[in-house]
C-alpha positions as CSV (number, residue, x, y, z in Angstrom):
1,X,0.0,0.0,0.0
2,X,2.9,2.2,0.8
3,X,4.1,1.6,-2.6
4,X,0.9,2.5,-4.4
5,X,1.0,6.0,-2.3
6,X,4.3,6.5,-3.5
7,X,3.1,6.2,-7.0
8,X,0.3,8.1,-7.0
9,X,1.9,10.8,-5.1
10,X,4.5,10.3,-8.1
11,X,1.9,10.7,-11.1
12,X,0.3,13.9,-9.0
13,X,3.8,15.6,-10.2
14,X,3.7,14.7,-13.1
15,X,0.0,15.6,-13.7
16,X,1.1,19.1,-12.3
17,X,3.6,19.1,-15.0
18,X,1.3,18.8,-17.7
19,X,-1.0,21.3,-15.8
20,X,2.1,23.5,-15.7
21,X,3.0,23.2,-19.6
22,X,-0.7,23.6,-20.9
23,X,-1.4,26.7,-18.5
24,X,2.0,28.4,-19.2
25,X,1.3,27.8,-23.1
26,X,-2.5,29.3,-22.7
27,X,-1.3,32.3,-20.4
28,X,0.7,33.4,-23.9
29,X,-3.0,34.0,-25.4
30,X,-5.2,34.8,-22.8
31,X,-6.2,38.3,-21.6
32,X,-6.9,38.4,-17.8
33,X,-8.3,41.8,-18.1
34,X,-12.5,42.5,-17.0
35,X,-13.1,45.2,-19.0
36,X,-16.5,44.8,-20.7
37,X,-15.6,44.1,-24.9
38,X,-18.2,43.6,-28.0
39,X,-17.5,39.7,-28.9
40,X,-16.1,40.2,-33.2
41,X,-14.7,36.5,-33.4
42,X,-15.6,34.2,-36.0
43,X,-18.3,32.7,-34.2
44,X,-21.2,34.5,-35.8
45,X,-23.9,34.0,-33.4
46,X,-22.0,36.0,-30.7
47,X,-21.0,39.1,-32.9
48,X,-21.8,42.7,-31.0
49,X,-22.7,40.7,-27.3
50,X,-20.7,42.3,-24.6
51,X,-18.6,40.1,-22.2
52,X,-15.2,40.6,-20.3
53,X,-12.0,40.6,-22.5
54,X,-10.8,37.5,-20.2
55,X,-13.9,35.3,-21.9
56,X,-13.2,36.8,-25.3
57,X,-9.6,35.5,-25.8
58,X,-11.2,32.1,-24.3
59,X,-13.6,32.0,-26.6
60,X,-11.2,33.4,-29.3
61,X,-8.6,30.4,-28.5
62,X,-11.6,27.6,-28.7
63,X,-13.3,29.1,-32.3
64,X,-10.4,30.0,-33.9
65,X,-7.7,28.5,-33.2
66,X,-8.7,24.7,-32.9
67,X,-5.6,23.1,-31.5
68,X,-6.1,25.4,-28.0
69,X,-9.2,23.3,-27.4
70,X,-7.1,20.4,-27.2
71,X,-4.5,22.4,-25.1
72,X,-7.7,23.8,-22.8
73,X,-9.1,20.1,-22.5
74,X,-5.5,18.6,-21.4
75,X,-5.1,21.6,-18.7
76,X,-8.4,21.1,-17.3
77,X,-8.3,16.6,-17.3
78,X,-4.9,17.4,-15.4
79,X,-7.1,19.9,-13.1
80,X,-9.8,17.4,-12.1
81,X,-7.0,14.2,-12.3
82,X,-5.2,16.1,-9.8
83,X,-7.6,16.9,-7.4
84,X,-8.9,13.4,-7.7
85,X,-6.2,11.9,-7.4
86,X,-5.2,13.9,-3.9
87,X,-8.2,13.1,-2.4
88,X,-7.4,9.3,-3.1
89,X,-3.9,10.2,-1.8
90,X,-5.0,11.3,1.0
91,X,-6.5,8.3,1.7
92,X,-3.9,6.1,1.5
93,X,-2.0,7.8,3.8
94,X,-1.8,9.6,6.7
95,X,0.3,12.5,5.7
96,X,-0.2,16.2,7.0
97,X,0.5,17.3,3.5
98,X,-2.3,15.6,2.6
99,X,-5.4,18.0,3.4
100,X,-2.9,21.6,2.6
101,X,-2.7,20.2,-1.0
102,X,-6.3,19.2,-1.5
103,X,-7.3,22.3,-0.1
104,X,-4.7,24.3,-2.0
105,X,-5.8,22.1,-5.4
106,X,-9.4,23.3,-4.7
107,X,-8.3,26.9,-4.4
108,X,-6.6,26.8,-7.3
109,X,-9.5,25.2,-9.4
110,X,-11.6,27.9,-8.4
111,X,-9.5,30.6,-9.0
112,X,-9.2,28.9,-12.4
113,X,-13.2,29.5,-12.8
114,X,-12.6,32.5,-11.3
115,X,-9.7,34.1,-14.1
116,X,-11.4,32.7,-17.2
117,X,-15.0,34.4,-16.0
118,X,-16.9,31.6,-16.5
119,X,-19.0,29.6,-13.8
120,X,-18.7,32.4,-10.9
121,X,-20.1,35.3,-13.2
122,X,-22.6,37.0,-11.4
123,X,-22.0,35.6,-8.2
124,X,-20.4,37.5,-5.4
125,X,-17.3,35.7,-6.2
126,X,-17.6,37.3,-9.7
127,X,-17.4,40.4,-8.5
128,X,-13.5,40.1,-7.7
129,X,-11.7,41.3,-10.3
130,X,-10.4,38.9,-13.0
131,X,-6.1,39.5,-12.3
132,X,-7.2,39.3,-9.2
133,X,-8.1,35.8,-9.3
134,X,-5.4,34.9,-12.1
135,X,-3.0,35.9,-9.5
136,X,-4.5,33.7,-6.8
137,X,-4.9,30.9,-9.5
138,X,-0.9,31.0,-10.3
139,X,0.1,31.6,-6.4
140,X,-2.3,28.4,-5.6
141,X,-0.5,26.6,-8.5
142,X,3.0,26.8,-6.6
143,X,1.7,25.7,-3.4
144,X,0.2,23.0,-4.4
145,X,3.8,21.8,-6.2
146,X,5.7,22.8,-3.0
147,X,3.1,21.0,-1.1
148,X,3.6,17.5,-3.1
149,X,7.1,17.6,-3.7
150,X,7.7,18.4,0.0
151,X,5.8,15.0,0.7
152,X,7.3,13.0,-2.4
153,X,10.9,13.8,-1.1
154,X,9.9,12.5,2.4
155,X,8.0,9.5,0.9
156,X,11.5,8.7,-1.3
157,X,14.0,8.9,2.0
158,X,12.1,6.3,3.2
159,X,11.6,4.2,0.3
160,X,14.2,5.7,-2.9
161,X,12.4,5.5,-6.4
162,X,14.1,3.6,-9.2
163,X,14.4,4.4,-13.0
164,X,11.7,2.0,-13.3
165,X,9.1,3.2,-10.8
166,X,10.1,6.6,-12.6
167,X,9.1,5.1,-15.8
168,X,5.6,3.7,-14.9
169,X,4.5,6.8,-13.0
170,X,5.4,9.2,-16.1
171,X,3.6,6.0,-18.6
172,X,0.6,6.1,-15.8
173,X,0.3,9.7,-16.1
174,X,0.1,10.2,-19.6
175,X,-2.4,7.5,-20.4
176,X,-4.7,8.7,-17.5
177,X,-4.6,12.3,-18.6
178,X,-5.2,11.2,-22.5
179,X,-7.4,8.4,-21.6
180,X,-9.9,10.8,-19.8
């Protein structure tokens, strides 16, 4: 059992790294700005409807430019894998790390929501402003990556990895993440 904590633990790095890649890619394109813009994409039905700038450059990466959905999908999988899979690792073990990073994983999903304007518009948590909650997004991010690789380097002084446990965990990841 010890083992299959150390593994997931493992593949929760790596699925941060994805998550890392995908949102550092998609912060190239997106606008965290709240300023109310007409939508002039290419997606016809939404010409002249007013939304923040933040949901226009999402909505601008998914209709036109097709390969950020894919980019947009992997971040998110690695979002809801992560979380996921903390909650299972904190039930395989009885770390103190454990509850900090699901805690910090569900701050940083929300600030997520929260930076792209999407499911807390017009709510009271919508009426933060957007780099407000991009900057808590990214600060959540590196906790939650101190956080597990605070716990991994204690779980590998007591029991060191190998190339091949390496191996699997990395193999794990990526199917899980493009399986889902």
């Amino acid at each position: 059992m010890e083992r299959a904590r150390q593994l997931l633990g493992e593949m929760l790095i790596y699925c941060f790294v994805i998550l890392l890649l995908t949102g550092g890619f998609l912060a190239f394109f997106y606008v965290p700005n709240g300023e109310t813009v007409s939508y002039t994409g290419s997606y016809t039905p939404l010409h002249g409807v007013p939304m923040s700038a933040a949901t226009d450059s999402l909505l601008r990466l998914s209709f036109d430019m097709y390969e950020f959905v894919f980019v947009r999908t992997l971040h998110h999988t690695s979002s809801v894998l992560l979380v996921g899979g903390t909650i299972l690792w904190a039930l395989l073990g009885r770390f103190r790390y454990a509850f900090a990073a699901l805690c910090l994983g569900a701050l940083a999903a929300l600030a997520g929501y929260g930076s792209a304007d999407d499911l807390l518009s017009g709510t009271v948590l919508g009426k933060l402003p957007i780099p407000l909650w991009y900057g808590l997004h990214l600060l959540a991010a590196v906790a939650v990556i101190t956080v597990l690789v605070i716990s991994s380097r204690e779980e590998a002084v007591r029991r060191p990895r190998t190339p091949e446990f390496t191996v699997l965990g990395i193999v794990l990841t990526v199917l899980v993440v493009l399986y889902l």
